[in-house]
C-alpha positions as CSV (number, residue, x, y, z in Angstrom):
1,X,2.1,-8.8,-35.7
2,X,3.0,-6.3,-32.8
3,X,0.2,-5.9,-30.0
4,X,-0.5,-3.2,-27.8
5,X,-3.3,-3.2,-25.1
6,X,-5.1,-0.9,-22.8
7,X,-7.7,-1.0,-20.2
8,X,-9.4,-3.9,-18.3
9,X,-11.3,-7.0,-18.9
10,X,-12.9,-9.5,-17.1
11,X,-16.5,-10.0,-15.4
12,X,-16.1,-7.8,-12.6
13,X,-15.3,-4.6,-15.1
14,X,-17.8,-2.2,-15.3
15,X,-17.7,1.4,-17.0
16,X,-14.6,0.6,-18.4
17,X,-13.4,-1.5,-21.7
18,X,-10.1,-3.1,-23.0
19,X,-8.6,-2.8,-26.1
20,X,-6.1,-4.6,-28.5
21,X,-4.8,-3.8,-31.4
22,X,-2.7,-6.1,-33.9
23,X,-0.9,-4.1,-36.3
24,X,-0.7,-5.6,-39.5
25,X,1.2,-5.0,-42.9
26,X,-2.1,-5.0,-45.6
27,X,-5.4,-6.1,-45.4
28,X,-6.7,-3.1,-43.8
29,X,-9.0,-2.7,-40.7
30,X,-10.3,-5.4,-39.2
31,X,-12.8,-4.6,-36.0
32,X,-14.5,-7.0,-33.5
33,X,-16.8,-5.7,-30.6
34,X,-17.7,-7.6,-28.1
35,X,-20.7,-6.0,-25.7
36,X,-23.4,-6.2,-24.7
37,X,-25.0,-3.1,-25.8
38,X,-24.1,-4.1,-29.1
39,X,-27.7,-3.3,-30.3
40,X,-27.7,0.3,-28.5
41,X,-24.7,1.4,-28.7
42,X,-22.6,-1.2,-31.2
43,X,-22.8,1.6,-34.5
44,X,-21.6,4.4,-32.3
45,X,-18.5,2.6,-30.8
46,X,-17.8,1.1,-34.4
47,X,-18.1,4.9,-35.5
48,X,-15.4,6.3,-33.2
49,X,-12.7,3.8,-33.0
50,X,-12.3,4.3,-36.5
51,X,-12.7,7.4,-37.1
52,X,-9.6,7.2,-34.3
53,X,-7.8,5.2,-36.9
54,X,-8.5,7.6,-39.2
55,X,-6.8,10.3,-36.8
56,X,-3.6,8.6,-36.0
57,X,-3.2,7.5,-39.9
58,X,-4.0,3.7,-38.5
59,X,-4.6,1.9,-41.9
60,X,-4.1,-1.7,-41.4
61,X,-4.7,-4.0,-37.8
62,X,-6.8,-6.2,-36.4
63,X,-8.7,-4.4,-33.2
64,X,-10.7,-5.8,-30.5
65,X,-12.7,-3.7,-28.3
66,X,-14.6,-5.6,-25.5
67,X,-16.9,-3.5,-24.0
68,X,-18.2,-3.3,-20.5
69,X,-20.3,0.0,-20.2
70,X,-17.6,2.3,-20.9
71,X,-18.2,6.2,-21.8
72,X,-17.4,7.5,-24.9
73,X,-14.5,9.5,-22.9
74,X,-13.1,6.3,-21.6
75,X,-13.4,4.3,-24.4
76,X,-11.4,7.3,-26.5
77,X,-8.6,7.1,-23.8
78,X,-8.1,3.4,-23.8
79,X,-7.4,3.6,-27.6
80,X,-5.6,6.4,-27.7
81,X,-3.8,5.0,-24.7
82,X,-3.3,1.1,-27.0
83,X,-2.4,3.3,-29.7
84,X,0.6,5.5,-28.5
85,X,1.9,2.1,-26.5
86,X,2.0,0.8,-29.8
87,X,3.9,3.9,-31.0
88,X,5.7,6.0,-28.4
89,X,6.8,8.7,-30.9
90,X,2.7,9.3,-31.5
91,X,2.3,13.1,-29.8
92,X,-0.8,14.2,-31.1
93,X,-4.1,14.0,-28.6
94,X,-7.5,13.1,-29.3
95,X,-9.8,15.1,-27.5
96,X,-13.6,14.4,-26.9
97,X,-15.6,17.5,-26.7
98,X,-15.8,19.9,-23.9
99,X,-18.9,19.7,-21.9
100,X,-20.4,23.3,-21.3
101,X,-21.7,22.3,-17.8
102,X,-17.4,21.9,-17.0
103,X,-16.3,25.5,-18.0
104,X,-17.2,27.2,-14.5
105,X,-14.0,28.5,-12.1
106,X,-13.5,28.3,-8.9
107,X,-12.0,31.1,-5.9
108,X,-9.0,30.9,-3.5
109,X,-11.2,30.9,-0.7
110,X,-13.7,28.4,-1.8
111,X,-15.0,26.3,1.1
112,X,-13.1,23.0,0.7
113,X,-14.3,20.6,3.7
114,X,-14.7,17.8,2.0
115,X,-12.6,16.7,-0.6
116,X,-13.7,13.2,-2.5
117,X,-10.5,10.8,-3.7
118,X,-11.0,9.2,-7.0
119,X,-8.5,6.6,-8.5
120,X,-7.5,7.7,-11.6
121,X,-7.7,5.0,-13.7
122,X,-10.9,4.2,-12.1
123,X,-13.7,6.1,-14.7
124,X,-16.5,3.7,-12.7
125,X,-15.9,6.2,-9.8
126,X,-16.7,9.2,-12.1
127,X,-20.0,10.2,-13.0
128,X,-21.7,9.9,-10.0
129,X,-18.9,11.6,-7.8
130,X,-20.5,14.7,-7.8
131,X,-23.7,13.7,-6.7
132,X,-22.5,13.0,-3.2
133,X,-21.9,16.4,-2.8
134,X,-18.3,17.3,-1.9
135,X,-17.1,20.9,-1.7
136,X,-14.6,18.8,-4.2
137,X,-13.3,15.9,-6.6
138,X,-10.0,14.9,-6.1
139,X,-8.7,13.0,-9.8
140,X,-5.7,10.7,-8.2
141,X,-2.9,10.4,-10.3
142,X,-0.4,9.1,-7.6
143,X,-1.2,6.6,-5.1
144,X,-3.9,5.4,-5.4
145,X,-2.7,4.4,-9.4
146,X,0.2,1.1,-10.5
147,X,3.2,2.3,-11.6
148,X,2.2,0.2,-14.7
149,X,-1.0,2.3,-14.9
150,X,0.4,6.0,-15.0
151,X,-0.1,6.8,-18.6
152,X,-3.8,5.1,-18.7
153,X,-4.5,7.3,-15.6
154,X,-3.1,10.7,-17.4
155,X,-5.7,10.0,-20.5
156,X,-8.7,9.3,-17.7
157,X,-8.0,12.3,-15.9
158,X,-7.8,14.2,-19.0
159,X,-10.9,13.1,-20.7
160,X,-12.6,13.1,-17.7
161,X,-11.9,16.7,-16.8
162,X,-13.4,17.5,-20.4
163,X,-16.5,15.5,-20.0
164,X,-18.1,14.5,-17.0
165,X,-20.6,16.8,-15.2
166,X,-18.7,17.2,-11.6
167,X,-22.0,19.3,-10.8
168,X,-20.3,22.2,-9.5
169,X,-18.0,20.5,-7.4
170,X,-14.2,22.4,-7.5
171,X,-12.0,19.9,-9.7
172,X,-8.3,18.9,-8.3
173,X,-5.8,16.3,-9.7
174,X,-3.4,15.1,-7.7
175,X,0.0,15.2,-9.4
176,X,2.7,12.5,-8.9
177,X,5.5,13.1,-6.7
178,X,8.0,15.2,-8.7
179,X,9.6,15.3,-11.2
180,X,7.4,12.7,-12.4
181,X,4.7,15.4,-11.8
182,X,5.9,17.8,-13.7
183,X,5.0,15.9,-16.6
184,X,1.3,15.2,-15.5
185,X,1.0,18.7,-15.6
186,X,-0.1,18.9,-19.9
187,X,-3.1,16.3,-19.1
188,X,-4.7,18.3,-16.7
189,X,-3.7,22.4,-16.9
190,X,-5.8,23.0,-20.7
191,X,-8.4,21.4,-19.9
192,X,-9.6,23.7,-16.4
193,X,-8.8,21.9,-13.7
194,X,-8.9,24.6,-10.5
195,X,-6.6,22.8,-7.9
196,X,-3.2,20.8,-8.2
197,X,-2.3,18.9,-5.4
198,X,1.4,18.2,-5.0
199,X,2.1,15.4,-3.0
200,X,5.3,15.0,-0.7
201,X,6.3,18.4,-0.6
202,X,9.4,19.6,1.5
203,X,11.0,22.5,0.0
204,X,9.2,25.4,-1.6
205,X,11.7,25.1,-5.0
206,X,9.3,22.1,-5.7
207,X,6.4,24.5,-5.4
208,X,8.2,26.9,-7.3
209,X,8.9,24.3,-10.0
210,X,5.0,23.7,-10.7
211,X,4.5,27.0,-10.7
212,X,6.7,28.3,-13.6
213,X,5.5,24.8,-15.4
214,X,1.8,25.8,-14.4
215,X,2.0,29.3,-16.3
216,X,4.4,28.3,-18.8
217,X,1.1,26.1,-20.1
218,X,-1.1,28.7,-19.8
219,X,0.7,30.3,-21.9
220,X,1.1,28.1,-24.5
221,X,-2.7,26.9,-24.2
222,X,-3.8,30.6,-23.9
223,X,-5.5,29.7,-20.5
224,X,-6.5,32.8,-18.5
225,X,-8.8,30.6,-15.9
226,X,-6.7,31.0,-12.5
227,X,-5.5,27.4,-11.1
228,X,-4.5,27.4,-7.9
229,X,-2.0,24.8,-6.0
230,X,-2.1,23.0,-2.5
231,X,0.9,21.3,-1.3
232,X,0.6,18.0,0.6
233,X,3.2,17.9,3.6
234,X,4.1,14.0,4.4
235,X,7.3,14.5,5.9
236,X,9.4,15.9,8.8
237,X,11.3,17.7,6.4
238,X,8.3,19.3,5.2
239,X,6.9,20.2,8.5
240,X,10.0,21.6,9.2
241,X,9.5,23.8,5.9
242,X,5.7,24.5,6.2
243,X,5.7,28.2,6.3
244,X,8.3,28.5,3.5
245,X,6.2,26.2,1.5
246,X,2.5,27.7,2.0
247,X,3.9,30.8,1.2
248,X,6.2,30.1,-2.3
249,X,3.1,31.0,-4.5
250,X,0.7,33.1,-4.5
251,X,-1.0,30.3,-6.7
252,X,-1.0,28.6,-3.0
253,X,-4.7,28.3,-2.1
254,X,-4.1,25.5,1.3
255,X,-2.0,23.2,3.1
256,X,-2.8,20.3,3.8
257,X,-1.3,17.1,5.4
258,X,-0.8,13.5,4.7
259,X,-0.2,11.2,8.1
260,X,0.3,7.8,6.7
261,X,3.2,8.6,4.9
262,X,4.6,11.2,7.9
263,X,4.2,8.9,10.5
264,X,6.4,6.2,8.9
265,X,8.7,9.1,7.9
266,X,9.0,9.7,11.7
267,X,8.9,6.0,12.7
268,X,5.6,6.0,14.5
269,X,2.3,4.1,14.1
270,X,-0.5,6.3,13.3
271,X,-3.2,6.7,15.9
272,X,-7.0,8.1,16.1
273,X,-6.2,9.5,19.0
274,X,-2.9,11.4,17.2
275,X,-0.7,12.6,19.8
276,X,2.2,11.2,17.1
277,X,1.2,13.7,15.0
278,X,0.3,16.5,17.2
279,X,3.3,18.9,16.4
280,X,2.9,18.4,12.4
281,X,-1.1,19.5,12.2
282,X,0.1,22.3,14.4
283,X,3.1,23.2,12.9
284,X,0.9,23.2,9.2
285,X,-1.9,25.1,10.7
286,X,0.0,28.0,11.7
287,X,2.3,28.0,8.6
288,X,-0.9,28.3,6.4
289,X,-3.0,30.6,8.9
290,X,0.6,32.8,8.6
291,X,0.6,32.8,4.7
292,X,-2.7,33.4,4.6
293,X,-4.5,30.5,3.1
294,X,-6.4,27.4,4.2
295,X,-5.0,24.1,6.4
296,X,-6.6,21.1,5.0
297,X,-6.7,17.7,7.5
298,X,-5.2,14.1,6.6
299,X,-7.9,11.3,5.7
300,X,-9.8,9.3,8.2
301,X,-8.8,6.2,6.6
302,X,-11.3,3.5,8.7
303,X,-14.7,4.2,6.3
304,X,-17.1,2.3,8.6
305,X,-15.7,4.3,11.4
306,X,-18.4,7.2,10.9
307,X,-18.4,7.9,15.0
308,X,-14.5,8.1,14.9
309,X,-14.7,10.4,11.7
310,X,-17.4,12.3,13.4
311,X,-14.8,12.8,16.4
312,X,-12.0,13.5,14.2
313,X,-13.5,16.2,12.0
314,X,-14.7,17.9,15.1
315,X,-10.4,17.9,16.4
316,X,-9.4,18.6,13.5
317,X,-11.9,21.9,13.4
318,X,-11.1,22.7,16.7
319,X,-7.4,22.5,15.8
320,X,-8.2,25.7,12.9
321,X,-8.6,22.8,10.2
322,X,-11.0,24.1,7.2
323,X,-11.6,20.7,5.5
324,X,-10.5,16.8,5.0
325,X,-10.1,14.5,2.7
326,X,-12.5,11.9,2.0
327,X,-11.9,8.5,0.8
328,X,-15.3,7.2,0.0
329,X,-18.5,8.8,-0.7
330,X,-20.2,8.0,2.4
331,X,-17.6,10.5,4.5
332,X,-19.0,13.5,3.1
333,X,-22.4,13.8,5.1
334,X,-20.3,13.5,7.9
335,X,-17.4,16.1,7.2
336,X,-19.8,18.9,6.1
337,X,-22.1,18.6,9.1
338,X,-19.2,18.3,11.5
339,X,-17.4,21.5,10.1
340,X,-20.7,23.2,10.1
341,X,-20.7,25.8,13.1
342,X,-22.8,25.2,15.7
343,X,-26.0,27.4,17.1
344,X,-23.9,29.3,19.5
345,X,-21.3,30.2,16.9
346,X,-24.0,30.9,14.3
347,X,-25.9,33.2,16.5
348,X,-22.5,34.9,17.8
349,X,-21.7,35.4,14.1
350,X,-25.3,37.2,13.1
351,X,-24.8,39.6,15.8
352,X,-21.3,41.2,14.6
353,X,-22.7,41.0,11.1
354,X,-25.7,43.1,12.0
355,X,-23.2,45.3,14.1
356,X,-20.7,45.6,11.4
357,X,-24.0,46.4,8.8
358,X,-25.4,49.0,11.1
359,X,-22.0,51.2,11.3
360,X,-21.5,51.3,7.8
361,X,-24.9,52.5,7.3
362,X,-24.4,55.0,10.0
363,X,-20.8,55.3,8.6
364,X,-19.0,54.8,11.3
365,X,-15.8,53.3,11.3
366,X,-15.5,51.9,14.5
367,X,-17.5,49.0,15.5
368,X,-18.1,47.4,19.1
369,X,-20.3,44.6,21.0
370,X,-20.2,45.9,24.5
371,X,-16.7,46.4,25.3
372,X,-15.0,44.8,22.5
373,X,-14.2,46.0,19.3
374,X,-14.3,44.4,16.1
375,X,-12.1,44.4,13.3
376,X,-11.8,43.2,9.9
377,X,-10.5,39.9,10.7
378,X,-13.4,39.1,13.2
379,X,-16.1,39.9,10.5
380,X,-14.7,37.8,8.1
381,X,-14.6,35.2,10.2
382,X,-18.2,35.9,11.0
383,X,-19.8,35.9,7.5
384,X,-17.8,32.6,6.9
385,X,-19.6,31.3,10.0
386,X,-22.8,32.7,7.8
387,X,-22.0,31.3,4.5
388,X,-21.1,27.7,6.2
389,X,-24.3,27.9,7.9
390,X,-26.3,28.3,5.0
391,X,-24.3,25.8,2.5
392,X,-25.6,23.2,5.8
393,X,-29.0,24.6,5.6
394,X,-28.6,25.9,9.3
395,X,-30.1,29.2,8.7
């Protein structure tokens, strides 16, 4: 009998399941569940594996689910996932419902300080990743996922992105490098994620290539939700082509910058101090800052660390960084405060506000604080300042 698997097993595994299936010639389905929720939950899991036979014309095999906790959602992956391993000429996806609570959008300038990583083929990591309260999720189909793994992570994501409550938090997926990417892209584009992060970038063809690929799904899925992109510059090449790169799309909603993989580009060990990388984060702030969109900061990749993180965020902010990545939950507290402005700036910030408010009321189009003036720019500026302020409950 030929066997196909999917998913993990062992005593350690929680929210998760594995799943074998035995095809056979006659004799029709056999089923055996093994969890321990049997008595909860045992009818329900019986219920949609085969009515996922059902689905992909499965009449006759022997299947074994052994159940650790897993969601509906993950459970549906894994055999859909043992299913199409057992057949690779299988197309046809089985989709759990959409969750209401995941049909809201997102906005180019959204703040995006801290931005939570999240293995995907890891659903344990899911349902309380929005809880932490990052300004977003980050669904990781590249690194932090086995080359073995890729197509279990592509069925995560995608179920995942259908089904669990993020709680506002802006949605991301993190493509592979391309052209492996490229193919990533029909997990994730129907089913609204807001941001694609596209790892290793150096020329702005690559950008160009998800692009066209980005829209041409759209189209085909009748998508009119926007999806914006953000490059991840690990590289010298890409330094080199920063600006070229920020400014291929105007899907492009930030840059942002991965060190690990830079530095050993370069040959140099990665410091907190940082002086290796220096040139790159200033090279990649004024590229975005030019093109107009947002410089996103590496990870601080010590997590107990939280002085040294504390320290960093502050640089990186200082440097004209807007946000940073975030490798476990317990980085966020510390990313949002330290990009929150401080009293000074806050009070700095109400002033030109009230200045700017005032001449529109008097219409006037000028407006000044003593001697200088005050443009456009400045304002902005200034009621970001505001809006950060409130999001840290500073005023």
């Amino acid at each position: 009998m030929a066997k196909a698997t999917a998913g993990k097993q062992g005593p350690k595994v929680r929210s998760d399941c594995y799943i074998e299936i035995r095809s056979k010639r006659i004799g029709g389905i056999k089923l055996e569940l093994k969890s321990k929720v049997d008595v909860m939950y045992g009818e329900s899991i019986r219920s949609t594996i085969l009515d996922m036979c059902k689905f992909f014309d499965i009449k006759h095999a022997n299947i074994l689910v052994e159940d650790y906790g897993a969601l509906p959602s993950t459970l549906m992956a894994r055999f859909e996932l043992a299913v199409k391993r057992q057949n690779t000429n299988i197309e046809k996806e089985y989709l759990p419902h959409f969750n209401k609570k995941n049909k809201y959008k997102t906005s180019k300038d959204r703040l995006r300080r801290s931005r939570l990583y999240l293995p995907g083929n890891e659903p344990k990591f899911y349902p309380n990743a929005g809880l932490h309260k990052p300004d977003c999720v980050i669904l990781d189909l590249e690194d932090s996922v086995a080359p073995t793994e890729k197509d279990a992570a592509q069925l995560i994501v995608r179920n995942s992105l259908r089904t669990i409550d993020f709680y506002g938090t802006e949605r991301m997926v993190r493509i592979n490098q391309l052209p492996q990417g490229l193919d990533d892209l029909k997990y994730i584009v129907p089913h609204n994620v807001h941001v694609i992060l596209i790892p290793k970038v150096e020329t702005p063809e690559q950008i160009e290539q998800v692009d066209a690929e980005v829209k041409r799904l759209k189209k085909s899925y009748k998508i009119k939700n926007d999806i914006y992109l953000m490059p991840i510059i690990e590289s010298a090449l890409g330094v080199i082509n920063a600006f070229k790169i920020a400014s291929a799309s105007e899907n492009n909603c930030a840059l942002a910058i991965g060190l690990e993989d830079y530095t050993a580009d370069i040959g140099a060990q990665r410091t907190n101090e940082g002086r290796e990388s220096f040139f790159a984060r200033s090279a990649l702030i004024n590229a975005a800052k030019a093109a107009g969109i947002q410089a996103i900061d590496t990870v601080f990749s010590d997590v107990n660390d939280m002085e040294g993180l504390r320290a960093s965020v502050k640089e990186a902010k200082g440097l004209g960084f807007e946000g940073k990545g975030c490798i476990h939950p317990r980085q966020i507290k510390i990313v949002n405060e330290a990009f929150a402005p401080t009293e000074t700036e806050i009070e700095k910030a109400q002033i030109i506000v009230a200045a700017f408010e005032e001449a529109k009321i008097k219409g006037i189009g000028v407006v000044s604080i003593g001697s200088k003036m005050i443009d456009a720019p400045v304002v902005k500026r200034a009621q970001s300042t505001i809006k950060l302020a409130k999001l840290n409950g500073l005023v």
